[in-house]
N, C-alpha and C positions, 0 to 999 in steps of 0.2 A: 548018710548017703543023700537023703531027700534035702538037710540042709545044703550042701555041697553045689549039689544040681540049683535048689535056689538062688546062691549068690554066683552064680556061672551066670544066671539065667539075669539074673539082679543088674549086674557087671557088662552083661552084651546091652542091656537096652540102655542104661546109663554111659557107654560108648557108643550108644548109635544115637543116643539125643544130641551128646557134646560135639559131634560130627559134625551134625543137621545145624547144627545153630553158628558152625565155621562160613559165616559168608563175605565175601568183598563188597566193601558199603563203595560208593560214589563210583561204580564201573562207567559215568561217562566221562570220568576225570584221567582213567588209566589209558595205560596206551600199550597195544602188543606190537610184537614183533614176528612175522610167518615167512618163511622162506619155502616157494615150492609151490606160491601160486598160480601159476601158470594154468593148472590143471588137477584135478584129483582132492587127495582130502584138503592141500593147504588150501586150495583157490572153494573148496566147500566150507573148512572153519571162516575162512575171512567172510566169506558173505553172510553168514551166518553170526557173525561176532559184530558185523556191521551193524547184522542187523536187530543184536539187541542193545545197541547204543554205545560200542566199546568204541576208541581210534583205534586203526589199524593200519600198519604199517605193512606192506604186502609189499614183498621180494618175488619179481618174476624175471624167468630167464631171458623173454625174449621182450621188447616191446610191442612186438602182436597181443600178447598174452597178458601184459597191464594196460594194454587201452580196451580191450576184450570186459578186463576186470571191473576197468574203471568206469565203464559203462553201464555194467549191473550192479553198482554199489550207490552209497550217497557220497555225500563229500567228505564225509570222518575219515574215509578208506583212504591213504597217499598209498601211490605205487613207487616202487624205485626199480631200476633193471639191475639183477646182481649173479653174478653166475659163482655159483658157492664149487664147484667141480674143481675153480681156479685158485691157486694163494694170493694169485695178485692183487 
């Protein structure tokens, strides 16, 4: 029994070290893509991902709402206007 629970116990922290050490090396080489900036959580990760050094590509519906964006960001950030609602 006591063995059993040790290698449970062995097994979780040896999956949560090999987790911790899962990281993306040179994040200011990558580049996202967020649809939904306009407002709410997309227009909160973008600034946020700007602002720990990532590019970001930020999709806003309106062009109110990426010159809104593109004012609280640096320059990593490009806006585009895209309205994902549409096929076209």
């Amino acid at each position: 029994m006591w063995l059993y629970l040790a290698a449970f116990v062995g097994l979780y922290y040896l999956l949560h070290w090999y987790r911790e050490r899962q990281v993306v090396s040179h994040l200011q080489d990558k580049y996202v893509f967020i649809t939904g900036c306009d407002s709410g959580f997309g227009n909160l990760l973008a600034r946020q991902l700007d602002a720990r050094g990532l590019r970001v590509l930020a999709a806003c519906l309106t062009e109110k709402g990426a010159e809104q964006l593109r004012g609280q960001t640096s320059d990593r950030l490009e806006t585009v206007t895209l309205d994902v609602t549409k096929m076209e």
